[in-house]
Each structure stands twice: as C-alpha cells, then as structure tokens.
N, C-alpha and C positions, 0 to 999 in steps of 0.2 A: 616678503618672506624674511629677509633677513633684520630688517627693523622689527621683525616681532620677534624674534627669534631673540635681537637685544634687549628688548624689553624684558624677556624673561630675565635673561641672564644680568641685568644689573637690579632686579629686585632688590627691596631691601625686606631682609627678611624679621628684621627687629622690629615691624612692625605688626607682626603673626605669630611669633613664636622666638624663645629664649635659646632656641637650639643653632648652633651654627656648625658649618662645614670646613674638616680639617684635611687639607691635603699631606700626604705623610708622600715623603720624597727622599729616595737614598740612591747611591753610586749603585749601577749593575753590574755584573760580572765584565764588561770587558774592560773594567776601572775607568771608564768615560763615558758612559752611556746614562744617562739617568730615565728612573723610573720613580712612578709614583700612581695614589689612588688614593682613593678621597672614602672619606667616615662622616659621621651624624655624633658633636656630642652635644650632652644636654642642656648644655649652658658655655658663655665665653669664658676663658681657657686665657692664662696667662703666665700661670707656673708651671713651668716644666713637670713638675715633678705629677702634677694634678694631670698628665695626661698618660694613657692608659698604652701599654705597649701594644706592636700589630704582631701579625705575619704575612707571607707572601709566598707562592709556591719558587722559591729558588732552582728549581729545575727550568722555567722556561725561563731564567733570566742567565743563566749560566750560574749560578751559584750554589748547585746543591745537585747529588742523583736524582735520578728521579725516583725512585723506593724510601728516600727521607729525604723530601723535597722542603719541608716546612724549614723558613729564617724569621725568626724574630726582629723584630723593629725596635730599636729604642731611642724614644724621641732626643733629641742633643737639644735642639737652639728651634727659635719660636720666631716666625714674620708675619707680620700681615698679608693678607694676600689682596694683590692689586687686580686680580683677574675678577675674584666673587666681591671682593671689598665686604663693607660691615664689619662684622665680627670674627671674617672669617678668617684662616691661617694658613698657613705652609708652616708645618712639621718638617725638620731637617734631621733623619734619626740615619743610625750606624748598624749595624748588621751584626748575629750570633746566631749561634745553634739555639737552640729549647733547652741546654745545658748552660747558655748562659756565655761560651766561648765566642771569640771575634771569629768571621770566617775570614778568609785569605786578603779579599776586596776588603776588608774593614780596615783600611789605614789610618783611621783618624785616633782608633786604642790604642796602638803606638805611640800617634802622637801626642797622644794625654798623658803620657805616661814622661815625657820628653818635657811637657810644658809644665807638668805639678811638681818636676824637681826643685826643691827649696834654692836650688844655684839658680834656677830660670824664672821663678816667682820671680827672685829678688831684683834680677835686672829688667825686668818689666819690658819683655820683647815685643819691639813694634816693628808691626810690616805694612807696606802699600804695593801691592801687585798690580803689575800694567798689563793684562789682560790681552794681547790680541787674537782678530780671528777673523776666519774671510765668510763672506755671502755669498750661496752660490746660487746660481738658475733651477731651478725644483728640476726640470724634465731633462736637462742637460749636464748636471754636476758643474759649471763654467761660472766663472767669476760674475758677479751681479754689475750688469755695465758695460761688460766685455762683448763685441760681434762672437754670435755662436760659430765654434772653430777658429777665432780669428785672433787677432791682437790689438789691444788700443795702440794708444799712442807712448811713446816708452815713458818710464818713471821720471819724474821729475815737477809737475804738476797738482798732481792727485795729495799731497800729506799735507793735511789740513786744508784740503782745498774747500773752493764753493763755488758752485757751477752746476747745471747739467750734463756737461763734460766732463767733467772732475769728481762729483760725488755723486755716490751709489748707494740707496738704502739709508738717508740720513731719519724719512720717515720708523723706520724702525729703531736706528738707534737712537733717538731720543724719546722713541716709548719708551725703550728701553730703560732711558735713565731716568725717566720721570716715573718709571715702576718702581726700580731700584729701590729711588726716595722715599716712595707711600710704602716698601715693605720694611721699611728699617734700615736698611742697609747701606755701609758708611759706603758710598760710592764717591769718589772723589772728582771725578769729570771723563770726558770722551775726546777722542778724537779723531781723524779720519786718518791713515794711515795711509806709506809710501806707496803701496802698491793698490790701484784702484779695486774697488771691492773691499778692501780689506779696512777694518777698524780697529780703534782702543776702546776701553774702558780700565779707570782705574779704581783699586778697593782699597781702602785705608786713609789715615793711617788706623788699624787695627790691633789690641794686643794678644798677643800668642794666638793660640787653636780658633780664633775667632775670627781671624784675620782667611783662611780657611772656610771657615763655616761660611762668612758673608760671599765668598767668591764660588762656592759651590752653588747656591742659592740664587747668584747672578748669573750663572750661569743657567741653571735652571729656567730662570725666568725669560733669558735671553733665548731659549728654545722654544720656550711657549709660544713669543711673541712672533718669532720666524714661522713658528708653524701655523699662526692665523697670516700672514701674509705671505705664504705660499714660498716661503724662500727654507732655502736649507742652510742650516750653519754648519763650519767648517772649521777645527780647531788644529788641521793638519799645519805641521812646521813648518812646510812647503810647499803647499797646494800646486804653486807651478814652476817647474824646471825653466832654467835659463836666469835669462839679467834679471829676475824678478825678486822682492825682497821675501825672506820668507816668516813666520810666525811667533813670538817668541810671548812671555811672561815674566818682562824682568821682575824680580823682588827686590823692592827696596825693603832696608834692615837696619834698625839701631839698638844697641840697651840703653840703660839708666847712663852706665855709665859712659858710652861713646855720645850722650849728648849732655854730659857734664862738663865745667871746663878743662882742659885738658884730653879731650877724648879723642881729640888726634891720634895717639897714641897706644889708645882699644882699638881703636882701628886696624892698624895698620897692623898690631900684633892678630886680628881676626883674621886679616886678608891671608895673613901669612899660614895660618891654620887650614883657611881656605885652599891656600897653594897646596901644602901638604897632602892634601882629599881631594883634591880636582879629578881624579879619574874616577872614586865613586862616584862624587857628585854626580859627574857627567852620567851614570849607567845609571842612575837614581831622576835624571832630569828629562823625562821625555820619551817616547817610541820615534823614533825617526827623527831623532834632533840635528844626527849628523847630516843629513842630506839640509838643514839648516847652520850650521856652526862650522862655516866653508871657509872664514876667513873673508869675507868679501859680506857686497850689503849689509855692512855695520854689525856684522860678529868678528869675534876671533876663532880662528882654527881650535877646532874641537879638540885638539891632542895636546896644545900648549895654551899654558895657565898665563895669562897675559895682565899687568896690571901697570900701567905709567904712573906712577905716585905722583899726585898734584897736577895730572890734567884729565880734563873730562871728558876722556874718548870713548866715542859711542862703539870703537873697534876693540874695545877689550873685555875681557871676561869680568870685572871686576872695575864697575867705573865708580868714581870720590869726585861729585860735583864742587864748582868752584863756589858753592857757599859753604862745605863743609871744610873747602881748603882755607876760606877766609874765616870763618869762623873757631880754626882747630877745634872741631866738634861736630855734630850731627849722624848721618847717615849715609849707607855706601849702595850702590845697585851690581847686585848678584846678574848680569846677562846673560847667563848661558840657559836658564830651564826655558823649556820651548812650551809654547801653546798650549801643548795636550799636557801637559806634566800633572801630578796631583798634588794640589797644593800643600796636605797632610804632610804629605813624606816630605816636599823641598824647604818650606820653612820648618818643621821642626829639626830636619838634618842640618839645616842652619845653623839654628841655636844649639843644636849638641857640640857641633863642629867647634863653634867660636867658644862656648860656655863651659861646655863640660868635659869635653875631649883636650886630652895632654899629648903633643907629639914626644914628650921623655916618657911618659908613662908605656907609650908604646914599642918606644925602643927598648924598654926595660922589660916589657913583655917578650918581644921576641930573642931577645937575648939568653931569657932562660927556658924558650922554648927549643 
C-alpha cells in the first residue's frame, strides 16, 4: 500500500501535462505555526510577479473574525519543492486584508520596509541563523531518545555526537538538509546539539529579508518532514527544566562595512548600540526566552547586556569570534533570540539598531519631549 501510494506521489507530471502544483505557505496567527494549501497553475511559474495572489478563511487560523474572515496571500519568494519535485513549488507569500493592508501576524511588511531603506541597501546586510530545535515522541510530547518519563544520561556526550546512544532523529535531519538544498535554500550545515534530542541547522550567509524568507521555508519543510515520520518538532526555548540546555537562534550579522578593512571598529560601535536596546531586543526576541537566557548553559542572564571585547564566549550576549578578532573585521553573533523568535522582526531590528538608529538623536528627542 504504501509503495503505491509513493509511486503516485513521486509522479512526474511533465510528462502529461504543462500544469504544475503550487503550495502557497504563510505564518498563522500564533506567529509560529505555519499553514499552507496547494493550487493548479497552468504552466511552470518562476517570476514572482507571474503568480496570481490567494486567500484563506483567516478566522480558523486565528487571523481574522469570523463575519470578514477572508486574508489575501501575496506571493514573496519562490522554492522548489522537494516533496512533489518537477516543476512544482512552495509559494512563501505574507498576509493582508482585501484592502490591501498587512494583518498584525504580517511581520515581514515591517521588515521590508527596514530593509529597502537606501542606509540598509547600501551596507548590504548579511545574516546566518543557527536554528535550533528539539524532536519530540508524537504520543508523549518527550524528547526523541529520551526513556518515556525518564532521563538519559546527563549532557555531555550528545553535541555532535554519533552513536545510537548519542544521536536521535539524524535520519530526519538530513532529509532535512538534503530538502533544503533541492529547494534553493542557502542552508549552510547541521548539527547535533548539547542536549540529546535536540539539533541545529544553519541559513546563510543570506542578504537582508532573504535571510528570513529561506529560514521560514526551512522551517517549513522541516515540519513536513517530521510530520511523515511521526515525530513532532519543537521550537520551545526550554523544552526541559533543569541542567538541561535550552533553545536558541543565534544571528550572525555583518555590513559592507564591518567586513571592510578596518571594521573592527563598525563593530564594536554596533555592539554598543546594541547595548543601548538590549531590553527591546530582549521583549522582541522570543515567548519564553527567559526561562532560556538564565545565565548558565552557555547564555548570559536575560537582564544584563554582556559582551567580553576580543574573546569568544559562548556565555554572552554578544560573542566577536577569534577570526573577526584576528582579522579586525568580519562578523558578530547576536545570542540572545531564542528558538521560536520570528526572524522578520530580529534581523531587521538588527539592522535598524546598528544602521539607522542614533542614541543622540534619541536623547535629543526626549529632551524636548
């Protein structure tokens, strides 16, 4: 049964007909949930622009009453899709009213709006987010690996490990990554994280809103995949209380000009901007980050901005690896957004923070406020 079942579904339909299958895929209402639903168009589809917009009853996804339940789709960014393959695609569109406005969930209008300013063109912002996220057991919610109710063996084995003992779910995550690569998606590598169960993938390096779009889409796909082998994914910051590590999404970040020579010095004046917004940051980075951002297991305390200039500690909020120290130049990793964070809001408040936000300008504001 289920070998014919695949036989359908790896059809190639280019052999019947010009028509191919587009999945159109957007955030839900609880800003991490994704949803999506697939169309008939009449030919393969490679220009954004050549694709026709949807809708969706936003009332059963939480995004809309239900007496004007209708949200418009509008396509963003175009992948192939590894599940139907051929010609087919995943549609990555953003959300509005039938007026045309962004609904609440639509964070990425924001962010286009952050990323088309001529200061943020010009520095040509690149990001690579480190993704992680736990596997859990479908019928139990429990770490994939883990005795149900019980506990393995404490951390210290499992990151990067290889074993039957040690790694959990590798068959997935390198569907995973080998999806990635047949949908486009600059996925940079994987790997098995501290706390068993739990893994990485990374996206980039990407520039601006793109860097976003390919990590929504990974994510995506990365659900797909769980959901054909029966596993549930898990983007909680903490999945589990005690010694155990918990969840995070560092962003690595550079402009034009901190990987010029001399950009030591972009640096360290971004960090310091950084400092300055640390406690937005923080309320912008996550549901439940603080029960991740303890101070221990390789964060720093949620309430202080922590950054050792010139060494590469994984316990601060703000780590400058030792090639960007030897190099005076490169890139810095943002630590603090957790797991679930939405990529939209953390990398463009990035690039506002470092590029286009003045701490005089703001003192000068409340001054004559």
């Amino acid at each position: 049964m289920m070998s014919l079942l695949n036989d359908f579904l790896t059809l190639d339909l280019s052999h019947s007909t010009e028509k191919i299958i587009a999945e159109y895929i957007w955030i839900g209402g609880s800003g991490m949930d994704m949803r999506s639903k697939r169309r008939t168009l009449p030919e393969p589809v490679s220009d954004l622009h050549k694709l026709p917009k949807w809708n969706f009853d936003g009332s059963s996804t939480g995004q809309a009453p239900g007496e004007d339940g209708e949200v418009i789709l509008r396509p963003q960014a175009i992948f192939k899709d590894p599940f139907l393959r051929g010609n087919n695609i995943l549609v990555l569109c953003d959300t509005c009213t039938p007026g045309g406005e962004p609904i609440p969930t639509n964070k990425r209008f924001d962010a286009a709006k952050i990323f088309n300013h001529p200061d943020v063109v010009a520095e040509e912002p690149w990001y690579g987010i480190e993704q992680e996220y736990t596997l859990l057991q479908k019928d139990v919610l429990w770490p994939l690996g883990w005795p149900v109710g019980g506990f393995p063996r404490p951390q210290g084995p499992y990151y990067c490990g290889v074993g039957a003992d040690k790694a959990f779910g590798r068959d997935i995550v390198d569907s995973h990554y080998k999806a990635c690569l047949y949908a486009g998606i600059n996925i940079s590598g994987i790997n098995a994280e501290v706390m068993p169960g739990q893994w990485e993938f990374q996206v980039g390096p990407s520039v601006g809103i793109f860097a976003s779009d390919e990590l929504w889409v990974a994510r995506y796909i990365l659900e797909r995949i769980t959901e054909i082998a029966g596993v549930v994914l898990s983007f909680d910051p903490k999945p589990i209380q005690g010694d155990w590590n918990g969840a995070g999404a560092h962003t690595n970040y550079s402009t034009k000009s901190m990987r010029a020579d001399g950009g030591i010095d972009v640096i360290v004046k971004a960090i310091e901007k950084l400092r300055l917004r640390h406690k937005e940051h923080i309320s912008a980075y996550g549901e439940g980050n603080e029960r991740r951002l303890t101070g221990h297991h390789e964060t720093a305390d949620i309430n202080t901005f922590s950054w050792p200039q010139g060494i590469a500690n994984r316990a601060a909020s703000i780590r400058v690896g030792r090639d960007t120290e030897k190099a005076a130049k490169g890139y810095f990793e943002d630590r603090r957004p957790a797991s679930n964070m939405d990529p939209y809001v953390v990398t463009s408040m990035i690039a506002e923070t470092t590029i286009l936000w003045s701490p005089h300008s703001k003192k000068k504001n409340n001054s004559s406020s």
